[in-house]
C-alpha positions as CSV (number, residue, x, y, z in Angstrom):
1,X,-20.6,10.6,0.4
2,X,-19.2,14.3,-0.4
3,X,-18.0,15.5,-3.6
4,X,-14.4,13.7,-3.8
5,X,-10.9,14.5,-5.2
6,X,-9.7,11.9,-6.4
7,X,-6.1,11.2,-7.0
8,X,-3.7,8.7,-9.0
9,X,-0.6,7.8,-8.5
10,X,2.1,9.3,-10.6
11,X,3.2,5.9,-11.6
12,X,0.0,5.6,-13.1
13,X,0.5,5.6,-17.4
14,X,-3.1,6.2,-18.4
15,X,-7.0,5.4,-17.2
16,X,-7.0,1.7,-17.5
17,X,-3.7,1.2,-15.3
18,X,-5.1,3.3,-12.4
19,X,-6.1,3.3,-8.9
20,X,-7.6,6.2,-7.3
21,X,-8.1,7.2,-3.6
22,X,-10.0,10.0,-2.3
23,X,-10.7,10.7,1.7
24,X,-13.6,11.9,3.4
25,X,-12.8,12.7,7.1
26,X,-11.7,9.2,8.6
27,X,-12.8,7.4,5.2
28,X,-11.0,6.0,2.6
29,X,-12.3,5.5,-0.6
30,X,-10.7,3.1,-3.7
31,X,-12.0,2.6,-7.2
32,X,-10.6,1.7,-10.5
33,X,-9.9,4.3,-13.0
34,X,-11.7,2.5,-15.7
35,X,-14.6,1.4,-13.6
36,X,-15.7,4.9,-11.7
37,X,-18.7,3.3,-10.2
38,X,-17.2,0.6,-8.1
39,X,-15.8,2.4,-4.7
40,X,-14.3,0.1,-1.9
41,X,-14.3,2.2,1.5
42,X,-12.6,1.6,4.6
43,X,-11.0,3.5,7.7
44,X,-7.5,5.8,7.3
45,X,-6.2,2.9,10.0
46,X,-7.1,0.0,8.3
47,X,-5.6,1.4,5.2
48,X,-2.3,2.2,7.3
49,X,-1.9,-1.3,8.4
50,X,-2.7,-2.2,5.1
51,X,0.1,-0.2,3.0
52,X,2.6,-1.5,6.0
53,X,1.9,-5.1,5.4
54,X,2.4,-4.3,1.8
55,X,5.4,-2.3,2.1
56,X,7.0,-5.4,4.1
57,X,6.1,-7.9,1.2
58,X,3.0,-9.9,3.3
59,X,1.3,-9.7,-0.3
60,X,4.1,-10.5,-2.6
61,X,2.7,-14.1,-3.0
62,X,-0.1,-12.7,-5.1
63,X,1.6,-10.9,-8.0
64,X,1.8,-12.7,-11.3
């Protein structure tokens, strides 16, 4: 994996209320802010369907 910048969201208040994304070429990568270490990977068109499904609520049934 190359060197990656990772970025938060602005809506993020500080380290342990953060999730940070960084691409390499068609990759995605995901990790915590407070756990660095754990990366979850996956392709820019999964994450696209993704962010679709949860812009139209498909995952609304799992907030607390």
């Amino acid at each position: 994996m190359a060197t990656l910048n990772w970025q938060k969201s602005s809506f993020s208040s500080d380290q342990a209320n953060c999730l940070e994304i960084g691409r390499d070429g068609d990759l995605i990568h995901v990790r915590e802010g407070d756990d660095p270490a754990t990366v979850v990977t996956t392709t820019t068109a999964n994450l696209a369907v993704f962010l679709k499904g949860a812009k139209a609520g498909e995952f609304d049934h799992f907030a607390v």
